[in-house]
FIROTI-839235 format. One line per field, with one value per residue (C-alpha): x, y, z; residue number from 1; chain; residue in three letters. Coordinates in nm, 2 decimals. Example, Ala and Ser with C-alpha at 12.3 -4.5 7.8 and 13.67 -1.06 7.14 Angstrom:
% residues 2
c1 = [1.23;1.37]
c2 = [-0.45;-0.11]
c3 = [0.78;0.71]
seq = [1;2]
mol = [A;A]
type = [ALA;SER]
***
This chain:
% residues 153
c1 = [-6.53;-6.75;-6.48;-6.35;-6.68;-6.86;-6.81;-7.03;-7.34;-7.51;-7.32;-7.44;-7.27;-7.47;-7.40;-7.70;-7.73;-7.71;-7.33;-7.25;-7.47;-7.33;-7.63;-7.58;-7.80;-7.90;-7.84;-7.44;-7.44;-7.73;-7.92;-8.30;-8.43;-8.10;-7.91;-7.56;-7.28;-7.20;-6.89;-6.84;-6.95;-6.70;-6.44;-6.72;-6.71;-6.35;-6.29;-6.56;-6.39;-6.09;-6.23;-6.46;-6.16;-5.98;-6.32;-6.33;-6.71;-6.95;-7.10;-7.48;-7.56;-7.95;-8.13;-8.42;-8.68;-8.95;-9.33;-9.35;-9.43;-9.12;-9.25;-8.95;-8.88;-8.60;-8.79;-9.09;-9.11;-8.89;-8.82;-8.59;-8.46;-8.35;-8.21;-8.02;-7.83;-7.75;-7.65;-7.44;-7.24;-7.13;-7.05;-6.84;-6.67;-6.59;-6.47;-6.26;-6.17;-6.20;-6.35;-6.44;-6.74;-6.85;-6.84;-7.10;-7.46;-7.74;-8.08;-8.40;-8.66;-8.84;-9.01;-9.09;-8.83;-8.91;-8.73;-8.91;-9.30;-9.29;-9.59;-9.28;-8.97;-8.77;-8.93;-8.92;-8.54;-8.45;-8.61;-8.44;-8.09;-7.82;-7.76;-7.44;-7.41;-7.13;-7.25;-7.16;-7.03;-7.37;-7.53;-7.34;-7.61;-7.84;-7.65;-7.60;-7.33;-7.07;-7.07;-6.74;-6.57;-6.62;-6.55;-6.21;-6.09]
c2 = [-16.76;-16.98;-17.22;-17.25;-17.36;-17.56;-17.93;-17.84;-17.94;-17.67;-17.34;-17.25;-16.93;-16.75;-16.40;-16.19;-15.87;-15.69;-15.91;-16.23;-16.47;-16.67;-16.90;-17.12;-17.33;-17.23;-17.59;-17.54;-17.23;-17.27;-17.48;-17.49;-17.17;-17.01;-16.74;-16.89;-16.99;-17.35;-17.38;-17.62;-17.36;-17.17;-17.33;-17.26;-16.90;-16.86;-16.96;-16.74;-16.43;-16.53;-16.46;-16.16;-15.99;-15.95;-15.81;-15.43;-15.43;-15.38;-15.70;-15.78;-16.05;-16.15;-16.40;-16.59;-16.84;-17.06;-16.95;-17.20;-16.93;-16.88;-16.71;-16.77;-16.50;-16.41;-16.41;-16.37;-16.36;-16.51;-16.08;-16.10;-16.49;-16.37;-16.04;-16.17;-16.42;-16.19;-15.93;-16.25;-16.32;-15.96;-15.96;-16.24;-16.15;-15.85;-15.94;-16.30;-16.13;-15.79;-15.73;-15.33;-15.25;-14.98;-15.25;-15.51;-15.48;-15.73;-15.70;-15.97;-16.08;-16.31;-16.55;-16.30;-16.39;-16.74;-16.94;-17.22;-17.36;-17.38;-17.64;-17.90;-17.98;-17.98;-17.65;-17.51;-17.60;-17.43;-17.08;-17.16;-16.97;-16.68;-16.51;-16.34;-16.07;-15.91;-15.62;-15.51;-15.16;-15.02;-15.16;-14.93;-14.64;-14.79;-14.79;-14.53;-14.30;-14.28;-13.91;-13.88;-14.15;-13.98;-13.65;-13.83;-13.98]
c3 = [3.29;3.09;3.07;3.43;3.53;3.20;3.44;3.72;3.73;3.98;3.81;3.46;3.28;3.07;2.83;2.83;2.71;3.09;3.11;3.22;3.44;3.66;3.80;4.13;4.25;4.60;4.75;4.68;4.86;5.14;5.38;5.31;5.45;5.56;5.48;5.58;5.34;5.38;5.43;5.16;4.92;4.98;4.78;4.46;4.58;4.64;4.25;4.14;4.31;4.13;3.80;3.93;4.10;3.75;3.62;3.60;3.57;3.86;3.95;4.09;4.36;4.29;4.57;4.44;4.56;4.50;4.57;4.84;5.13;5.41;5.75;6.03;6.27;6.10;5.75;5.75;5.35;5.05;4.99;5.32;5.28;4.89;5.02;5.31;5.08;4.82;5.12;5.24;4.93;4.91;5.23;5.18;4.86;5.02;5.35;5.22;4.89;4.92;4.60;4.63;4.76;4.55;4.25;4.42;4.49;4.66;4.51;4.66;4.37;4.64;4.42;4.15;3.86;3.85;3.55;3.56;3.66;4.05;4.00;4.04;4.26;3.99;3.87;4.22;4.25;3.95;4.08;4.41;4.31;4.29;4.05;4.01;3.69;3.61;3.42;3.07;3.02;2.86;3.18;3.38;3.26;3.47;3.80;4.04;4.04;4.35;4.34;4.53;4.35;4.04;4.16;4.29;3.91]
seq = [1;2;3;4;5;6;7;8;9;10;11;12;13;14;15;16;17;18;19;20;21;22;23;24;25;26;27;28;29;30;31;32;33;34;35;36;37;38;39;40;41;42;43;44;45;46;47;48;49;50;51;52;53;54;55;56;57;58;59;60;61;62;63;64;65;66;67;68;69;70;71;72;73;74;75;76;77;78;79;80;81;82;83;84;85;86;87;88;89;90;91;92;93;94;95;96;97;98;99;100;101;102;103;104;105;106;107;108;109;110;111;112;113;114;115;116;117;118;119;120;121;122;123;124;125;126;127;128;129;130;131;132;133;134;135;136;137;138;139;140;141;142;143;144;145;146;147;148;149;150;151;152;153]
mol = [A;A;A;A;A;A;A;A;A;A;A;A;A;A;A;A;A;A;A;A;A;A;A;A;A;A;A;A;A;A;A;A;A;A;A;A;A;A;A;A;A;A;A;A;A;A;A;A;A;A;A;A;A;A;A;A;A;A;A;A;A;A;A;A;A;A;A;A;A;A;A;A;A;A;A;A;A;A;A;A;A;A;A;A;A;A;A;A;A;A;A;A;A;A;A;A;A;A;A;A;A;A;A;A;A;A;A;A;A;A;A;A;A;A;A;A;A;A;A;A;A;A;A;A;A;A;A;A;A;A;A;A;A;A;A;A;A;A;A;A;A;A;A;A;A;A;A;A;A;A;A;A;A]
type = [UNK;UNK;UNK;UNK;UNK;UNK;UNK;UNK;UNK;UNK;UNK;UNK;UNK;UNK;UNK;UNK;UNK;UNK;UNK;UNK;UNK;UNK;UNK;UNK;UNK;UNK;UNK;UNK;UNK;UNK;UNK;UNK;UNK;UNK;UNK;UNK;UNK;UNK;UNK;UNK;UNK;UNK;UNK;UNK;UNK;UNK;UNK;UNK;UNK;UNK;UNK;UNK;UNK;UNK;UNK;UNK;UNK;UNK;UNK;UNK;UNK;UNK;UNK;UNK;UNK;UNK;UNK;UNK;UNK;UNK;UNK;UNK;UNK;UNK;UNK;UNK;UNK;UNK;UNK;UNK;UNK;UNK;UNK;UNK;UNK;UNK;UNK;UNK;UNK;UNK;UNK;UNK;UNK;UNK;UNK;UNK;UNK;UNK;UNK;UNK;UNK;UNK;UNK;UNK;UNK;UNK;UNK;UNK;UNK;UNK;UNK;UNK;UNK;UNK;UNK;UNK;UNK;UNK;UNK;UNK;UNK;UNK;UNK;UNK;UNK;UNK;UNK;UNK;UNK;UNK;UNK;UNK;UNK;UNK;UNK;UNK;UNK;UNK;UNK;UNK;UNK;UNK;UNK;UNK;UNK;UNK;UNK;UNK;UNK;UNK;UNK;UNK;UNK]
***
């Protein structure tokens, strides 16, 4: 994975001991304050799923934002902006890909997981992001069980 992505500039792959991190940068996948995937980011996804579709791992969309505060009628918090666009890019990799459900989840840190200072833009763009983990095998302790799936194998 680290490979097929190493040239662009917005994606950075990182191993960590929960699995592989595959950081975006939330202005290749979003408009400032929406939950919508560009449709130019779309091509970045589609290659993504390629590789994640091969994985047998479960796989973990995280939304994250700046501290600068979001209050819209449709989200009145960063906890419901970082949600939705997690929500969205399972939604997507499901529905254009159809990656199996019951390996994805969405999870919302709001601003809460910053990497950087958010006393910057620079700093404020870097929290600004999605994080996609594919989870190593020893991770899988910490997940939920699909009762009937495993009654089923």
């Amino acid at each position: 994975i680290k490979s097929e992505f190493s040239n662009t500039k917005n994606i950075n792959v990182i191993r960590e001991p929960r699995g592989l991190l595959i950081r975006l940068n939330d202005t290749v996948l979003f408009d400032k304050g929406s939950d919508i995937i560009k449709d130019k980011a779309q091509n970045v996804l589609d290659k993504i799923a390629v590789v994640l579709k091969n994985e047998p791992n479960s796989i973990r969309i995280e939304g994250h934002t700046d501290n600068l505060p979001i209050k819209t009628d449709k989200f009145p918090s960063n906890w419901e902006l970082s949600t939705a666009r997690a929500t969205n890019l399972v939604k997507y990799l499901v529905e254009a890909h159809k990656i199996s459900p019951t390996r994805l989840s969405a999870a919302g840190y709001g601003e809460y997981m910053p990497i950087s200072g958010n006393n910057t833009e620079v700093g404020r763009g870097e929290n600004r992001r999605v994080d996609i983990v594919v989870l190593s095998s020893s991770s899988k302790i910490f997940e939920p069980v699909n009762i009937k799936n495993a009654q089923n194998n």
